[in-house]
C-alpha positions in Angstrom: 10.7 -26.3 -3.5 12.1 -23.1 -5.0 10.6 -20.0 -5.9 12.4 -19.6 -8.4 10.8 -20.1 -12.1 12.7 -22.6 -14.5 11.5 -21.7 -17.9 12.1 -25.6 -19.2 10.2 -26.9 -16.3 8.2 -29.8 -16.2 4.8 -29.5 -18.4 2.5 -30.9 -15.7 3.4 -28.1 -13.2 3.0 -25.4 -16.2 -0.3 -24.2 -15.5 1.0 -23.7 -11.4 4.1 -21.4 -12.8 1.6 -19.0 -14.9 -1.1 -18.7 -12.4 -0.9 -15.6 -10.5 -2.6 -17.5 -7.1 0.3 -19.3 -6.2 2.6 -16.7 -6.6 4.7 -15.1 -4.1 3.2 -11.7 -2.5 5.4 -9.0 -3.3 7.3 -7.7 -0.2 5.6 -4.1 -0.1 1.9 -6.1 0.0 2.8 -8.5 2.9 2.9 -6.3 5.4 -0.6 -4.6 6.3 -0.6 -0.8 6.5 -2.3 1.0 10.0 -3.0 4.3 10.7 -1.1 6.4 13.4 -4.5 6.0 15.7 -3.3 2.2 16.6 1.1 3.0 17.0 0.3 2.9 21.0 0.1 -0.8 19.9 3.7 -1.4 19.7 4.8 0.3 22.8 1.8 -0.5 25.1 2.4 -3.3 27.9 -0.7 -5.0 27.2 0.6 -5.7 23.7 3.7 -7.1 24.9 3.6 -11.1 25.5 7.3 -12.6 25.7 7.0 -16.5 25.3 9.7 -18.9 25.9 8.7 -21.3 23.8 6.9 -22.1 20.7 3.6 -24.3 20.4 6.5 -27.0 19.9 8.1 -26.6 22.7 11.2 -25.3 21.5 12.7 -22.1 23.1 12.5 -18.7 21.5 13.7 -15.0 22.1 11.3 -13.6 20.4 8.3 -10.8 21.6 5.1 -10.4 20.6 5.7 -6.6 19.5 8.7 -8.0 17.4 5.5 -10.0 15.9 3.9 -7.0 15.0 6.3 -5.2 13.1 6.8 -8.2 11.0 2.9 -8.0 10.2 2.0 -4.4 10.3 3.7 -1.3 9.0 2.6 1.9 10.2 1.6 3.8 7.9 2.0 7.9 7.6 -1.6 8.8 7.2 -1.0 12.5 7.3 1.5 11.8 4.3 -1.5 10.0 2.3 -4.2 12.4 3.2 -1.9 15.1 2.0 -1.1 13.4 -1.6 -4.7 12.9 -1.7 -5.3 16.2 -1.2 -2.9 17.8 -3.4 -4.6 15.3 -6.1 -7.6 17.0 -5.9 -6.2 20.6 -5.5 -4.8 19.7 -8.9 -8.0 18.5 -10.7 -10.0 21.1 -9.3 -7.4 23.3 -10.6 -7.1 22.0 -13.9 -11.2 22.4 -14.3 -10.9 26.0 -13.4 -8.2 26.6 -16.2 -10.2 24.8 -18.6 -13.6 26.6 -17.8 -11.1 30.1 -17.9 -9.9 29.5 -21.5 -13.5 28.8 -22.5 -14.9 32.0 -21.0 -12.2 33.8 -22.9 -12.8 31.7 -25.9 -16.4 32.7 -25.7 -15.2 36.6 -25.3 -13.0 36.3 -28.4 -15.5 34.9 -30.5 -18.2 37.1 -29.6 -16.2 40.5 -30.0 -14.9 39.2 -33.4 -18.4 38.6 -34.3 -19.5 41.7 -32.9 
């Protein structure tokens, strides 16, 4: 069965095509994002399994940390905590504009009144 959508599709399998369950999971969501703490995982011997074969039987060149890249992406968490922080540094900044120009508001109108 493709993935692909065919807009003059059969009517019974409608309802399938517009429901958002058994659509694919975008490529950037697939893969689950760790934090820096676990990267020993993908160089540490006691990570690293190489099987022969499959739960088939069938032979495989594949290892266990090649496994783990294709689940996990390791994640920059310096890089997020820094955009979180510059988010904040940018809120807290904005506030302290805003409550500036008030003050001065507040000076303005009280001299003119004055």
């Amino acid at each position: 069965m493709s993935s692909t959508k065919k807009p003059d599709g059969d009517e019974r399998f409608l309802r399938v095509q517009k429901d958002p369950r058994f659509w694919e999971m975008p490529e950037r969501d697939r893969k689950i994002k760790i934090d820096k703490r676990f990267q020993s995982m993908f160089h540490d011997k006691r990570f690293k399994e190489k099987y022969t074969v499959d739960k088939r039987g069938r032979p495989i060149n594949q290892t266990s940390t090649e496994d783990l890249k294709r689940f996990y992406k390791l994640s920059d968490s310096e890089d997020d905590e820094d955009e979180g922080d510059a988010e904040r540094k940018k809120a807290a900044e904005g506030k302290k504009k805003k409550k500036v120009k008030e003050k001065l508001f507040e000076k303005k109108t009280l001299k003119n009144l004055g």
